[in-house]
C-alpha positions as a printed Julia matrix, in Angstrom:
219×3 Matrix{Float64}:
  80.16  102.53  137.82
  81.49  105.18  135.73
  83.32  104.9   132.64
  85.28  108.01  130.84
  87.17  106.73  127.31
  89.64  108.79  125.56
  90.32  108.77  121.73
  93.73  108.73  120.01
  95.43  108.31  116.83
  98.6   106.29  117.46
 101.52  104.74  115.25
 101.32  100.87  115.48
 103.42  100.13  118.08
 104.52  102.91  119.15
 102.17  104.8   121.38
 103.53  106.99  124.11
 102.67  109.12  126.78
 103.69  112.22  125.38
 100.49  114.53  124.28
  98.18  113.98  123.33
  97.75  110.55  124.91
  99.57  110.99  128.19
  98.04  114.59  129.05
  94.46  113.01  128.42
  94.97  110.05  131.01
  96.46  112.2   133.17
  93.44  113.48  134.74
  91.85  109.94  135.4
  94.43  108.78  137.19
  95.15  105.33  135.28
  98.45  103.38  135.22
  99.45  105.53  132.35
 102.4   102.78  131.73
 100.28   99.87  131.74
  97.74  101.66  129.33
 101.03  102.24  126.85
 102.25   99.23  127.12
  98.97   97.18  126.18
  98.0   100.07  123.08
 101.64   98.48  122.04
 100.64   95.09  122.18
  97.78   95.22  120.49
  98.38   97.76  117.53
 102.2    95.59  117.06
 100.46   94.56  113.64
 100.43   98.19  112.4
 103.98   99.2   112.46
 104.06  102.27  109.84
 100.38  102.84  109.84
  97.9   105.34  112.05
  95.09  103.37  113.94
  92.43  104.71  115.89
  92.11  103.65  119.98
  90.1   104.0   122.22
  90.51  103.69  126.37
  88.02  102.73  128.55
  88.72  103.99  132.11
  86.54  102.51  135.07
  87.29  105.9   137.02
  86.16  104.16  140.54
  88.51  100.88  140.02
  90.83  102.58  137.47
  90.51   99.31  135.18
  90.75  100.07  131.61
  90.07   98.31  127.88
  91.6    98.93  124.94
  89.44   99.25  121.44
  91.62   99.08  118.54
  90.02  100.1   115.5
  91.35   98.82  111.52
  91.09   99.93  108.07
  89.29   97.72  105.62
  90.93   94.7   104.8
  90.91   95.42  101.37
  92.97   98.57  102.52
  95.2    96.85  104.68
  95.57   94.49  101.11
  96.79   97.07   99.12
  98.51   98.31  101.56
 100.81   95.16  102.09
 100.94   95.07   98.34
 102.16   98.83   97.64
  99.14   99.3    95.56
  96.91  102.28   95.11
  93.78  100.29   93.58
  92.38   96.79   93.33
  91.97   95.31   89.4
  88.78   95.86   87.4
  88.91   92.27   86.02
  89.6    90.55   88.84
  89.53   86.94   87.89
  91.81   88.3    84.47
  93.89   91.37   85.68
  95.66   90.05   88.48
  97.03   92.93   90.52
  99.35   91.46   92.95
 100.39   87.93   94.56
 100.64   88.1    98.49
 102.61   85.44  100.36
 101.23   83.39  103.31
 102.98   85.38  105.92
 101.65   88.47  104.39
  97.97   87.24  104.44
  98.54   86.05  108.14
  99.45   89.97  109.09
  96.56   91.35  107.54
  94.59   88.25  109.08
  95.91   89.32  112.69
  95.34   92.72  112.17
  91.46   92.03  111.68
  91.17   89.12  113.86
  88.57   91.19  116.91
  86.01   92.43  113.97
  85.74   89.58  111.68
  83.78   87.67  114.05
  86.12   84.39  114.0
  87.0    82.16  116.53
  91.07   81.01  115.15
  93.89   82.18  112.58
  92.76   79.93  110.14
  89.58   81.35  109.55
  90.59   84.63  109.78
  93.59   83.75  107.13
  90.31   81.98  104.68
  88.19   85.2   104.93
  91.02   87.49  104.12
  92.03   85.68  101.1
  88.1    86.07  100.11
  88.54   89.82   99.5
  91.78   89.14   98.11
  89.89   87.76   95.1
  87.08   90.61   95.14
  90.46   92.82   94.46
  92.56   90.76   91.85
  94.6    89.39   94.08
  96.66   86.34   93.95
  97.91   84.22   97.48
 100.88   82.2    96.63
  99.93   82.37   93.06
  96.73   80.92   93.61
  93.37   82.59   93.68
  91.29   82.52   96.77
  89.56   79.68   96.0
  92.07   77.48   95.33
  94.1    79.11   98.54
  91.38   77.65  100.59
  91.45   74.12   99.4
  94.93   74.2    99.71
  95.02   75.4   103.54
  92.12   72.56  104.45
  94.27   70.1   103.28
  97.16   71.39  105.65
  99.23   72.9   103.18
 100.41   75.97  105.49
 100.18   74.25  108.84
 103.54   75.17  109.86
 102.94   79.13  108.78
  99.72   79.37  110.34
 100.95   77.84  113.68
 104.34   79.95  114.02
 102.46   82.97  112.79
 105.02   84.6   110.76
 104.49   87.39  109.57
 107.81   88.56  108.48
 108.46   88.29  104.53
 111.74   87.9   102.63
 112.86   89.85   99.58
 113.92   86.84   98.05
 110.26   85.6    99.17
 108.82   88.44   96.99
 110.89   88.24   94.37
 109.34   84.53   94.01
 105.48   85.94   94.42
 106.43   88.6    91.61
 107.6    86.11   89.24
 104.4    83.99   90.18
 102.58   87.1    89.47
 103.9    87.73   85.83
 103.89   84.19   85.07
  99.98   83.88   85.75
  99.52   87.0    84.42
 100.84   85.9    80.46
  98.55   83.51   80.44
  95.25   86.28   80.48
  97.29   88.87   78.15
  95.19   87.35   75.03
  91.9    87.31   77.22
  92.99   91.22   78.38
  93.82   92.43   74.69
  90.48   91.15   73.11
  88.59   93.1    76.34
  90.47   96.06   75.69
  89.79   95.66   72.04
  85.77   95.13   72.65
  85.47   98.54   74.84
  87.58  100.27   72.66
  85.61   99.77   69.73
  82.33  100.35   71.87
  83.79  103.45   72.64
  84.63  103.76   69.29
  81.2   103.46   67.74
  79.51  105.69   70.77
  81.8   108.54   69.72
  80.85  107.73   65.93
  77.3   108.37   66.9
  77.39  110.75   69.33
  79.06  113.27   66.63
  76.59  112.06   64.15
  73.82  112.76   66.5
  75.56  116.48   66.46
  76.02  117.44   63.25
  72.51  116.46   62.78
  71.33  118.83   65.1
  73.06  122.15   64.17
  72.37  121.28   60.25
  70.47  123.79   58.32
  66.65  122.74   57.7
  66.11  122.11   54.0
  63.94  124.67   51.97
């Protein structure tokens, strides 16, 4: 048995057999359609984003498998957020409040490396970096997310697997955010107050530690 695999960087969803793909299957004479069409299927979950693949080609039977390969999920997060970084506080400074359907697509997207057998626990591990990055789900941090989906609180998301959010949707999750976000303003300003002055004082000391040093010796 001999196995030859080709490397590509396709949009999710919308791999074709124009170069470079199509060229480099050419020569192993695989069902070049068949290859398209399941690269398709399987990177559906990354519409607007590069991913890495990889096919496998048995070149005796011609039999081929697909390796998909993801960003991290906390890049995938931010991602499906719009945001460029996580929070530094992340059980104060709340970056961002994703929605159930959002936290299922990143879930999906991850589902053949996270090394679970259903949705569900794909969905519960997700939401655990979530909280690593300041990250709300349904206005709720991770923790409290996962109680709430044991006791069957999005059953009905989790089996139709929607992934599709409204704007009105958002709008709601926004207003969540800045809702839970008032009530840490007093807990953020006295932070921002304590490293300021910190800062403050190391300055203070720093330039006294200075002026020190280039004084003239007494005589």
């Amino acid at each position: 048995m001999v196995k030859e695999s080709i490397e590509s960087l396709v949009e999710g969803g919308k791999a074709s057999a124009a170069p470079p793909l199509g060229p480099a299957l050419g020569p192993l004479k695989v069902n070049i359609g068949q290859v398209i069409v399941e690269i398709n299927k399987k990177t559906e979950a990354f519409k607007g984003m590069k991913v890495p693949v990889k096919v496998i080609v048995d070149t005796e039977t011609k039999e081929f498998e697909i390796e998909v390969g993801t960003p991290p999920v906390s890049q995938l997060i931010k991602k499906e957020l719009g945001l460029k970084k996580g929070s530094g506080i992340p059980n104060k400074d709340f970056q961002g409040n994703m929605g159930i359907e959002q936290l299922i697509k990143v879930a999906k997207m991850k589902m053949d490396s996270l090394f679970v057998n259903n949705l569900k626990s794909a969905v519960k591990t997700v939401a655990g970096s979530c909280n690593a990055s300041g990250i709300l789900i349904e206005g709720m941090r991770s923790i409290e997310f996962n109680k709430a989906i044991e006791a069957g609180k999005f059953d009905k998301e989790l089996q139709s697997e929607n992934t599709e959010i409204t704007d009105e949707r958002k709008k709601q999750l926004a207003e969540d955010l800045a809702n839970v976000k008032k009530k840490f303003v007093g807990e953020l300003e006295k932070i921002a107050a304590a490293k300021k002055a910190k800062e403050d004082k190391d300055a203070k000391k720093e330039a006294k530690g200075a002026i020190a040093t280039v004084a003239p010796a007494k005589k």
